[in-house]
C-alpha positions in Angstrom: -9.2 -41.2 -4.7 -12.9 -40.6 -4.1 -14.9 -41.4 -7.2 -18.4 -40.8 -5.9 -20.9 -39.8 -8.7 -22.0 -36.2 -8.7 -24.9 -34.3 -10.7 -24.4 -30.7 -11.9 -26.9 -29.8 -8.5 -24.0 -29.7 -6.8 -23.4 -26.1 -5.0 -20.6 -23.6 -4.7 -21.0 -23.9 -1.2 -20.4 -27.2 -1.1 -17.6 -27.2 -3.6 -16.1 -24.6 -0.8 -17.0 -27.1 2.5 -14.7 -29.9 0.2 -11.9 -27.4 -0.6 -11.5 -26.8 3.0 -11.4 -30.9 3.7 -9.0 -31.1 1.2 -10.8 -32.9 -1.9 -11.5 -31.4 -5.4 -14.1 -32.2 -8.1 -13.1 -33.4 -11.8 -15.0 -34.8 -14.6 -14.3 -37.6 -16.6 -14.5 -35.3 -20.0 -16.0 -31.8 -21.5 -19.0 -34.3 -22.8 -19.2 -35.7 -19.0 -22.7 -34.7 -17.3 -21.6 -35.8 -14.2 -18.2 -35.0 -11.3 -15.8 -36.7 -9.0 -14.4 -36.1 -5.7 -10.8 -36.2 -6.3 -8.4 -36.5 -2.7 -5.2 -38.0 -4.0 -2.8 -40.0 -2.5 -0.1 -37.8 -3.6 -0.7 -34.2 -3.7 1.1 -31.6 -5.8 2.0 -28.7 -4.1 4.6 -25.6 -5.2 6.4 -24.3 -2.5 5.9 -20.8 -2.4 9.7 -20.1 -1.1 11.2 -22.2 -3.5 9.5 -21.3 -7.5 12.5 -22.1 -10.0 12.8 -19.3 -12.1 15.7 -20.1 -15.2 17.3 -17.0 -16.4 15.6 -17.1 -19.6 12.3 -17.5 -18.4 13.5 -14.3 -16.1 14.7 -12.2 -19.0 11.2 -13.0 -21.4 9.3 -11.9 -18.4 11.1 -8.9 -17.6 11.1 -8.2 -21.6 7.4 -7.5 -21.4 5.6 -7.2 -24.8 2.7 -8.5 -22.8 0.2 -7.2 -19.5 -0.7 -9.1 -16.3 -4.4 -8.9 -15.6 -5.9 -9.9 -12.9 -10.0 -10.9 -12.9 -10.3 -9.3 -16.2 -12.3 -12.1 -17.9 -12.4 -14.9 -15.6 -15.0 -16.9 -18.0 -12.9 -16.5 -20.7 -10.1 -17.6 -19.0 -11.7 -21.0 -18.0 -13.6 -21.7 -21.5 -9.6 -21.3 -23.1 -8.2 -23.9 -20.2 -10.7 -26.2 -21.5 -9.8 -25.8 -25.0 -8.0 -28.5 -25.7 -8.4 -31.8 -26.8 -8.5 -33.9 -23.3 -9.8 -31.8 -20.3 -12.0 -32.5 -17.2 -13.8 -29.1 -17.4 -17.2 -29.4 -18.4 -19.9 -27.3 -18.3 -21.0 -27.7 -14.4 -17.7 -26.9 -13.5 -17.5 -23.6 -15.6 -21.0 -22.7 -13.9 -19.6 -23.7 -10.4 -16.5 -21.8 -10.5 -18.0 -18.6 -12.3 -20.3 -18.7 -9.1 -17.4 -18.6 -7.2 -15.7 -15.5 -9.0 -18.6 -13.5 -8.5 -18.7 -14.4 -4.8 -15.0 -13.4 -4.8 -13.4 -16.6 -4.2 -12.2 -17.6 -7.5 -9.8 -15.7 -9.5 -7.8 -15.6 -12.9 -4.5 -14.5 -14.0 -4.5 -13.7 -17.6 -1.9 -12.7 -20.2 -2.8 -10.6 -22.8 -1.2 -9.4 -25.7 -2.8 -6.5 -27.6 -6.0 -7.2 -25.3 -6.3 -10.6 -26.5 -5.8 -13.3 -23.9 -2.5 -15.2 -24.7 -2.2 -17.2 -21.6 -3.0 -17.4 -18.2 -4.5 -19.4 -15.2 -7.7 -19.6 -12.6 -7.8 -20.9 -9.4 -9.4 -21.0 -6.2 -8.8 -18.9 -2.6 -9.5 -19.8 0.6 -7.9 -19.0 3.7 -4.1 -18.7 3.4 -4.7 -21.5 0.9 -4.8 -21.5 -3.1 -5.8 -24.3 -5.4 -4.8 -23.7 -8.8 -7.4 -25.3 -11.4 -5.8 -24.9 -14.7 -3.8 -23.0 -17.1 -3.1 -22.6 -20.5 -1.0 -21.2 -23.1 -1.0 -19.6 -26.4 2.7 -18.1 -26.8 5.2 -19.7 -25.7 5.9 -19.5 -21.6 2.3 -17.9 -21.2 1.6 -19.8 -18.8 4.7 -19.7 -17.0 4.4 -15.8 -16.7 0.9 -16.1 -15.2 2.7 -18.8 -12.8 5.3 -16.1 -11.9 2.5 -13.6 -11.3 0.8 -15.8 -9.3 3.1 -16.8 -6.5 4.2 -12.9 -6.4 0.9 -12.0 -5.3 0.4 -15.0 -2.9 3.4 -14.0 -1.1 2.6 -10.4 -1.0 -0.9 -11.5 0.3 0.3 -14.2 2.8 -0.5 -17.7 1.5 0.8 -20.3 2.9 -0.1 -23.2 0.5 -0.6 -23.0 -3.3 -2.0 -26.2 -4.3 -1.4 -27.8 -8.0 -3.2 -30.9 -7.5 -1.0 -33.0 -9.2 2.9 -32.4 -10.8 3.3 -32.3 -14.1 6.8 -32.2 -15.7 5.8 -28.2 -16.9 5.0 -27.5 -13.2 8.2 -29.7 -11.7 10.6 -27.4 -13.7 9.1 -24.7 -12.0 9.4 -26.1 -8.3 6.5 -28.5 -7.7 6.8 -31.4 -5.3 4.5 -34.5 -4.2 3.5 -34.5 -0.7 1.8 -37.2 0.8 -2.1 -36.9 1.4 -1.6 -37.0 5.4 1.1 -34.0 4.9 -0.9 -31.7 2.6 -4.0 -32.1 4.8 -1.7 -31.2 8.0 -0.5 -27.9 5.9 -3.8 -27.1 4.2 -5.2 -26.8 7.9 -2.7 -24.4 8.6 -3.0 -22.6 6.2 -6.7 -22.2 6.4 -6.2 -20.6 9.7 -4.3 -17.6 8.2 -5.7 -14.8 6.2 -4.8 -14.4 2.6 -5.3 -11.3 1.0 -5.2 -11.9 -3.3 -5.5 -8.0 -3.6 -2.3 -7.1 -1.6 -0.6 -6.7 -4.2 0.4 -3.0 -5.2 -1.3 -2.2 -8.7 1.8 0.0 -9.4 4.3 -3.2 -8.6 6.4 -4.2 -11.6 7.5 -7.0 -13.3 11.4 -7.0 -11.1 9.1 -6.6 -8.0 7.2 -9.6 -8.8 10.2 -11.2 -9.9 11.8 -10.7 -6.8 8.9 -11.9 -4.6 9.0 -15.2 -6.4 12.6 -15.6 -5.6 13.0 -14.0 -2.2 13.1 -17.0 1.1 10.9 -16.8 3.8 
């Protein structure tokens, strides 16, 4: 782990040029004025081919009584990941990654109930690559919907690598894994050499399509 002292003068193009080298930045609290460079030595991934699905989590997504929005509020969606009690999103990162949704490299999957945002996640494309940030929920298996809407538009836009910095036991019931630092930097370089396309995704798709591109092997 890299631990090197940053100011919020840090730039999106920079925070790009450390993506592609494989490193991330935290900070230490909401309160924190100041980032790290974060390059694990264990490195949480979720194989795209192989998301765990239960058949309960199938049936409440398929049951609706919610939408899938894509980009709808993306500042929203990373003021509610950092509403919590403990988080490493401060305000530098909000400004950074807001810079990169309006350049079109960061985006957010929301679920909303009745318009109001009930869950959902934000992340960061690059490549065939995509680092997940954070997510959140506010109903139970929010988050795990936006998860499962995720990884159906990765694979419909050809990522290679989606990138959960570290496993958590929420994100190991799903299918996340630990690689080791040497392995994810050997796939993230692949997978920065193939297009990705976070749009691909049909606007008329429904929930059984996306379903079925989260279960479907490669």
């Amino acid at each position: 782990m890299r631990d090197d002292s940053l100011t919020d003068q840090i730039t999106a193009d920079l925070l790009m040029r450390a993506y592609a080298a494989g490193i991330f930045p935290m900070a230490e609290s909401a309160d924190s004025d100041e980032l790290h460079w974060i390059d694990p030595h264990q490195r949480g991934i979720l194989p795209l081919e192989a998301m765990h699905v239960s058949r309960r989590l199938a049936r409440s997504f398929l049951a609706g009584g919610f939408e899938i929005v894509v980009d709808g509020d993306f500042e929203e969606t990373v003021r509610a990941c950092a509403d919590r009690s403990e988080t490493w999103i401060n305000p530098p990162i909000i400004r950074l990654y807001d810079e990169l949704h309006r350049r079109g490299f960061a985006h957010s999957v929301e679920i909303r109930v009745r318009g109001e945002l009930a869950g959902g996640l934000y992340g960061v494309s690059l490549g065939g690559a995509f680092f997940g940030e954070s997510m959140f929920s506010r109903m139970r298996d929010a988050s795990k919907f936006a998860l499962v809407a995720l990884v159906a538009r990765l694979r419909a836009g050809g990522y290679q690598l989606l990138d959960t910095q570290f496993v958590t036991t929420h994100l190991a019931s799903l299918g996340a894994i630990e690689i080791p630092r040497r392995d994810y930097h050997r796939r993230l370089k692949a997978a920065l050499m193939r297009p990705g396309d976070f749009l691909a995704l049909s606007r008329t798709a429904t929930r059984q399509d996306m379903l079925q591109l989260t279960t479907q092997t490669s």
